[in-house]
C-alpha positions as CSV (number, residue, x, y, z in Angstrom):
1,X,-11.9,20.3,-7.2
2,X,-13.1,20.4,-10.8
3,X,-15.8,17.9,-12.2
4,X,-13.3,15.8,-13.7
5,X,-11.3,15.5,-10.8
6,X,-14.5,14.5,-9.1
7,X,-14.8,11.4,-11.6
8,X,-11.8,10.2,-11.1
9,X,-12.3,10.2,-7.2
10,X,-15.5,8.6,-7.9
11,X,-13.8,5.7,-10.3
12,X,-10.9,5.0,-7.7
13,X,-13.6,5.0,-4.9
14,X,-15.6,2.0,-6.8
15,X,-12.7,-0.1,-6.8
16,X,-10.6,0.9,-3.9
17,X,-11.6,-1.3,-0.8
18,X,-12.1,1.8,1.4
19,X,-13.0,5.3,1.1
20,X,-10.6,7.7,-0.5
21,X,-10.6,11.3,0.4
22,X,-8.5,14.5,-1.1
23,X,-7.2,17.2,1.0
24,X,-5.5,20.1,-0.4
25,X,-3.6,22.9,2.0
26,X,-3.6,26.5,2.4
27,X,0.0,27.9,1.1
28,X,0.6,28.5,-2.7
29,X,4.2,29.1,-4.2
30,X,3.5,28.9,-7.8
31,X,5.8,25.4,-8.4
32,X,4.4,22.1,-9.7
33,X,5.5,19.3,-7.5
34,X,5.0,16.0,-8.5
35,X,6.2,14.5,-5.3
36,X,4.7,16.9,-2.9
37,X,2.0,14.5,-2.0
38,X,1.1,12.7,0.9
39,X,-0.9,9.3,1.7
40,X,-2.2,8.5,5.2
41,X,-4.1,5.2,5.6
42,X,-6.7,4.7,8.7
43,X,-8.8,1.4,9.1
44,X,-10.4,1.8,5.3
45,X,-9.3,5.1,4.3
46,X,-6.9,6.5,2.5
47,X,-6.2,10.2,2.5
48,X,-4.4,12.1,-0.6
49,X,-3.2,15.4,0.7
50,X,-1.4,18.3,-1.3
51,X,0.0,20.8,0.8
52,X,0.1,23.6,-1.4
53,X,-2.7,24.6,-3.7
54,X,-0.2,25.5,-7.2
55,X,-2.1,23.3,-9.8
56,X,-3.3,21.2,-7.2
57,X,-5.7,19.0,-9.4
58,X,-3.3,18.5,-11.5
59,X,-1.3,17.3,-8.5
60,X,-4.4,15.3,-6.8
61,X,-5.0,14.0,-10.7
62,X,-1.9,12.5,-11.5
63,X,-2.1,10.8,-7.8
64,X,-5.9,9.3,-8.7
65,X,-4.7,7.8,-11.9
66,X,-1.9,5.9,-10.6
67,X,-3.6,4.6,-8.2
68,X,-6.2,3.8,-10.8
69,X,-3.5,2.0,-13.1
70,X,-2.2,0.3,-10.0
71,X,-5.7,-1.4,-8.8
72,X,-6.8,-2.0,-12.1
73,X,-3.6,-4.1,-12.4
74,X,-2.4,-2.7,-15.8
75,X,0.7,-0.9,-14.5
76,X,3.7,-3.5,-12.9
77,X,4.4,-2.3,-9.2
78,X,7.6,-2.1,-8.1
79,X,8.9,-3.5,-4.4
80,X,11.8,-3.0,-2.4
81,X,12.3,-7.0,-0.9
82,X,16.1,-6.5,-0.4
83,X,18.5,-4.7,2.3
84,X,21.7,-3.4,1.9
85,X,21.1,-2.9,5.8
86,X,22.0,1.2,5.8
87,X,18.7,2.7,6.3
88,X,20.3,6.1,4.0
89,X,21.6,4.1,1.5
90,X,18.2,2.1,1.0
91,X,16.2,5.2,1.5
92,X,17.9,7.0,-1.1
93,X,18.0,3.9,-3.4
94,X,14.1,3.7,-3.2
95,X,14.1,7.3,-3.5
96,X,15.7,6.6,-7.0
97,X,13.9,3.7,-8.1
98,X,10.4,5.2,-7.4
99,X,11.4,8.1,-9.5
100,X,12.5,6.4,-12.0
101,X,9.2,3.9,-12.3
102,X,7.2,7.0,-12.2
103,X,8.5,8.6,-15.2
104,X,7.2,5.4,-17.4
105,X,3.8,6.0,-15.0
106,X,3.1,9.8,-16.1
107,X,4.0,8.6,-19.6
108,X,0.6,7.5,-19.4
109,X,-1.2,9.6,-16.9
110,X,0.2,13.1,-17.8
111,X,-1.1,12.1,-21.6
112,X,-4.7,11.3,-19.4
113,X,-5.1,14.8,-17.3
114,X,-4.0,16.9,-20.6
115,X,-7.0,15.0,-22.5
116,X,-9.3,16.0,-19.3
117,X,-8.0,19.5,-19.5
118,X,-5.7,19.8,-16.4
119,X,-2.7,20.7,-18.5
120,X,-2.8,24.5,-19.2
121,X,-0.7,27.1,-19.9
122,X,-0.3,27.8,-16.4
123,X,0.5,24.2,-15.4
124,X,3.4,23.9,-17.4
125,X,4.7,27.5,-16.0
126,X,4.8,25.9,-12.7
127,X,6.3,22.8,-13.7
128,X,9.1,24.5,-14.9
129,X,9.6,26.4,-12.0
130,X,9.5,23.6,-9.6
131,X,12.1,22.1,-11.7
132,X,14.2,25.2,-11.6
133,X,13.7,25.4,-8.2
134,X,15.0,21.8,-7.1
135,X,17.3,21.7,-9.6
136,X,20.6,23.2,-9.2
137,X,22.1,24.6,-12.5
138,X,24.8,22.5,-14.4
139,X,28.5,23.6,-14.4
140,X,31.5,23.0,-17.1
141,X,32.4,19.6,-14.7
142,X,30.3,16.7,-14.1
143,X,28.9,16.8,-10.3
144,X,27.6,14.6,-8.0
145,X,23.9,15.8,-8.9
146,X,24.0,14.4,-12.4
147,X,21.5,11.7,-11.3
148,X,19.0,13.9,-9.7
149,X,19.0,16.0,-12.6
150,X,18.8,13.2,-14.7
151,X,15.8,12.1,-12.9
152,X,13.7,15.7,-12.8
153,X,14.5,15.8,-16.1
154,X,13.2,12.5,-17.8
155,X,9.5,13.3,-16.2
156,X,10.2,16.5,-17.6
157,X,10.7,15.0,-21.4
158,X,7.4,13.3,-20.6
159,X,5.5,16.5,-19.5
160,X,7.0,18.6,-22.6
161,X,6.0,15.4,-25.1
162,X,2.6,15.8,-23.9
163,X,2.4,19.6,-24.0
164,X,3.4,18.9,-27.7
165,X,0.5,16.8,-28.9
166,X,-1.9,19.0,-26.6
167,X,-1.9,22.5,-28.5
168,X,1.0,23.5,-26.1
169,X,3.8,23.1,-28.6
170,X,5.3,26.3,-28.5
171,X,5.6,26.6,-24.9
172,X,7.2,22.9,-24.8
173,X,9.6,24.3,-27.6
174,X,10.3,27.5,-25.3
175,X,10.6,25.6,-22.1
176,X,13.2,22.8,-23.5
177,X,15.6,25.4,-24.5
178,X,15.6,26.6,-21.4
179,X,16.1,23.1,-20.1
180,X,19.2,22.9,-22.6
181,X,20.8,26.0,-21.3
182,X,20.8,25.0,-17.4
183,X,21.5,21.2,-18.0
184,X,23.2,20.7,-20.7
185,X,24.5,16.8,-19.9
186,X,21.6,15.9,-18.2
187,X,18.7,16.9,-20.7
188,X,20.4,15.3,-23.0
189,X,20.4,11.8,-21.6
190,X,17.1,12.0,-20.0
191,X,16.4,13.1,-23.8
192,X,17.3,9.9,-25.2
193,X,16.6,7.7,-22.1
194,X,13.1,8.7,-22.5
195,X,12.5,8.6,-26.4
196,X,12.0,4.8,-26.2
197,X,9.2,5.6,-23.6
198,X,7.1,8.1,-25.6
199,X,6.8,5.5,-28.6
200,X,5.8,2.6,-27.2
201,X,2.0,0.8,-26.8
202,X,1.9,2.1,-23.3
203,X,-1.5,0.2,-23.4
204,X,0.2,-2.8,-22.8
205,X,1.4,-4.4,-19.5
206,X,3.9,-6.3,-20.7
207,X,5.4,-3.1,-22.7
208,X,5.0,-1.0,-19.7
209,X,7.1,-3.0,-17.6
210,X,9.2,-3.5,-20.4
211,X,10.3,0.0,-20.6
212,X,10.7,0.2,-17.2
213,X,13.5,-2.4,-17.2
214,X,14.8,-0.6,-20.3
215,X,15.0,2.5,-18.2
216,X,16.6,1.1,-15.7
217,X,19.6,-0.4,-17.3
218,X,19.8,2.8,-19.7
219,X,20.3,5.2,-16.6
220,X,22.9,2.7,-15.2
221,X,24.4,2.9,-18.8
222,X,24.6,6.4,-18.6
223,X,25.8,6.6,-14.9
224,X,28.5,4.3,-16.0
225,X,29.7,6.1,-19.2
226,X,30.2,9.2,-16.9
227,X,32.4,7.0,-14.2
228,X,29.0,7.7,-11.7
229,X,28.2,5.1,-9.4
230,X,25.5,2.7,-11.1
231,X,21.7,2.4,-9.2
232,X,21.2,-2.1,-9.9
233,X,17.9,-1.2,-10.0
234,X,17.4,-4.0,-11.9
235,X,18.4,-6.7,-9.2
236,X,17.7,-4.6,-6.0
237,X,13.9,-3.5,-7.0
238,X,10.8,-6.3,-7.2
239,X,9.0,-5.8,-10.4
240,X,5.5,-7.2,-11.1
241,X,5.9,-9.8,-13.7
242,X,3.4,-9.7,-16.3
243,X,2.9,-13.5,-17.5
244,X,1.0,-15.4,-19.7
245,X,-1.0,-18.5,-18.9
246,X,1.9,-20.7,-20.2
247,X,4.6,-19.0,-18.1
248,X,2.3,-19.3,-14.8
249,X,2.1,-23.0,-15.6
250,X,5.4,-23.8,-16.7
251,X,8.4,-24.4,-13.7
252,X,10.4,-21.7,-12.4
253,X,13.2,-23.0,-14.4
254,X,12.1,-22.1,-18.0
255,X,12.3,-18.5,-16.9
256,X,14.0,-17.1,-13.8
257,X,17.8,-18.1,-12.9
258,X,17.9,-17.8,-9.1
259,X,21.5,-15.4,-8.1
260,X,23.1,-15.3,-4.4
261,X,22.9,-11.2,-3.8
262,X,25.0,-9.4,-2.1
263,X,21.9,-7.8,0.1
264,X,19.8,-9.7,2.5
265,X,16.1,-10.6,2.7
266,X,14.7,-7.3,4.1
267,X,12.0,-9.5,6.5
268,X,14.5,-12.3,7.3
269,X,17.5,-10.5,7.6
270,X,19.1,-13.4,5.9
271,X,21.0,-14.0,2.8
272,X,19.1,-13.4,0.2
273,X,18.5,-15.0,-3.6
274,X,17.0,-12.9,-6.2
275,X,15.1,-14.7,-8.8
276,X,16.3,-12.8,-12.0
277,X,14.1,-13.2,-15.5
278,X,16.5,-15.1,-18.3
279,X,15.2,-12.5,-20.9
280,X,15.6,-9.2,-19.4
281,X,17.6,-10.1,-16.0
282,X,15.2,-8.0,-13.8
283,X,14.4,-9.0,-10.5
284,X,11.1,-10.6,-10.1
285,X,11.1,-12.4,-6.7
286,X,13.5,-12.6,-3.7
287,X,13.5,-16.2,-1.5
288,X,15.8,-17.3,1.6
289,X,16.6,-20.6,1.6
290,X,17.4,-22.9,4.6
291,X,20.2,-22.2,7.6
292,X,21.4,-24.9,7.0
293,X,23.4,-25.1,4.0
294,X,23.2,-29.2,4.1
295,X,19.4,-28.6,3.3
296,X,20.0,-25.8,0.1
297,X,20.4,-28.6,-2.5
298,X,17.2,-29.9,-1.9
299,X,15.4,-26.2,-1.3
300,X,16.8,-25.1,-4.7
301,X,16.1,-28.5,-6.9
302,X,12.3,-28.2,-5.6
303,X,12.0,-24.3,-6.4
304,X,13.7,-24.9,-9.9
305,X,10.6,-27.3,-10.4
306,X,7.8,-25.8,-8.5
307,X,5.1,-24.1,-10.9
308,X,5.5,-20.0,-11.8
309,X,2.3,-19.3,-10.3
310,X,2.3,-21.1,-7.5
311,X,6.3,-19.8,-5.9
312,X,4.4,-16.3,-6.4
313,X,1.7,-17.3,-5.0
314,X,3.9,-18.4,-1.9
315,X,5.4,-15.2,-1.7
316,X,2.6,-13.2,-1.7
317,X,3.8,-11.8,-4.5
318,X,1.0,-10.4,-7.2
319,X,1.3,-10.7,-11.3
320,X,-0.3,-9.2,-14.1
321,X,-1.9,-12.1,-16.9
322,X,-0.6,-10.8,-19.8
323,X,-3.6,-11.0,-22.3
């Protein structure tokens, strides 16, 4: 583990409420996985483990700095409240939904470990082939892996815009025609899904989570030009609101519109109602409301006119103050 790596450790173990330790294993295959990454939690600590050492710190980097962005609450966190009550189909749509979160996430921390010098030459040559190697290549006729291509492929727009602006242009220019030559379709909408991404003030909370809604609805927008079935990430996955001091204050009826979903409260096992924002229509909190449907009226008029932060504060549900 290099010095910098070793700050970073250091800065997630001054605010982390535990200790966090780094373990990296013994096999090396020469692919850059993102996702091959493990966390264990026992009593106050947390382990990070990597099983295979290929660019490992850039591996155990990217892993430090979200969870950096996470407990310094400046990136939105993203929850899975709701059930469709088919443990494959829920696994694979948090599978999707994670992925798709993350991409906005390594807009910022990929731009962080090439400014520390963890994005080489030799790092991108590894991300490419652990694309290659979990991608399959793209045929004449659209398949059903269109969305997991699309998905490798809009982290891979972010890791070739940062190779750009970090003295690894011509490599990034090498490595997207590639890209273009094995996936066609796909590159090409995680091209323009991601564009919106790599200009905006990812500084900002609010624009953060702004492109991750935007992202969400644009890869349902491309799923649905393509007669692909759609993700709804944006009612099925719990986004972090980020709020200002007005919005806390004000009642839940100036900004959420409260919709009867077709899943059920993941805890309660009971219908559930999703609390959807009336600007952007992405879900923000998930309630039950009484058995007894006599008693709903009465649940519903008193949630319309409780106070913003104090419903999330009832559901245990955390929010950025947007400053």
């Amino acid at each position: 583990m290099n010095q910098k790596l070793n700050e970073l450790l250091a800065q997630a173990n001054q605010i982390y409420p535990g200790t966090i330790m780094t373990r990296v294993g013994t096999e090396k295959d020469g692919q850059l996985r993102v996702d091959r990454v493990e966390q264990s939690v026992l009593a106050d600590r947390l382990l990070i483990e990597v099983p295979d050492q290929t660019e490992a710190d850039f591996v155990l980097g990217n892993e430090l700095l979200k969870l950096l962005l996470s407990l310094n609450g400046i990136v939105p966190q993203i929850y899975f409240a709701l059930t469709f009550e088919k443990e494959e189909l829920d696994q694979q749509l948090i599978s999707i939904a994670t992925r798709m979160h993350r991409v906005v996430v390594h807009a910022i921390a990929y731009r962080e470990l090439a400014k520390q010098g963890l994005l080489t030459a030799d790092t991108a040559q590894a991300y490419l082939a652990g694309v290659r190697d979990e991608l399959s290549d793209e045929g004449a006729e659209l398949d059903g892996e269109f969305l997991w291509r699309l998905l490798t492929l809009m982290d891979a727009q972010i890791f070739l815009a940062t190779m750009r602006d970090y003295n690894l242009s011509d490599q990034a220019t090498t490595m997207k025609k590639q890209l273009d030559q094995l996936y066609p379709q796909a590159n090409q909408a995680a091209t323009d899904l991601v564009e919106p991404v790599l200009t905006a003030n990812l500084k900002d909370s609010r624009q953060i989570r702004k492109q991750m809604v935007r992202l969400f609805a644009g890869v349902d927008k491309a799923l649905e030009s393509r007669d692909l079935p759609t993700v709804n990430a944006t009612q099925y996955v719990t986004l972090t609101p980020v709020l200002s001091q007005r919005q806390l204050d004000g009642p839940v009826s100036n900004f959420y519109e409260i919709f009867h979903s077709e899943m059920v409260d993941f805890q309660t096992h009971e219908k559930a109602y999703v609390g959807l924002g009336k600007q952007d229509q992405q879900n923000t909190f998930v309630v039950t409301p009484p058995s007894d449907e006599a008693e709903r009226p009465k649940f519903f008029t008193e949630l319309y006119q409780t106070s913003v932060k104090e419903l999330l504060t009832k559901l245990a549900l955390p929010y950025i103050l947007r400053q």
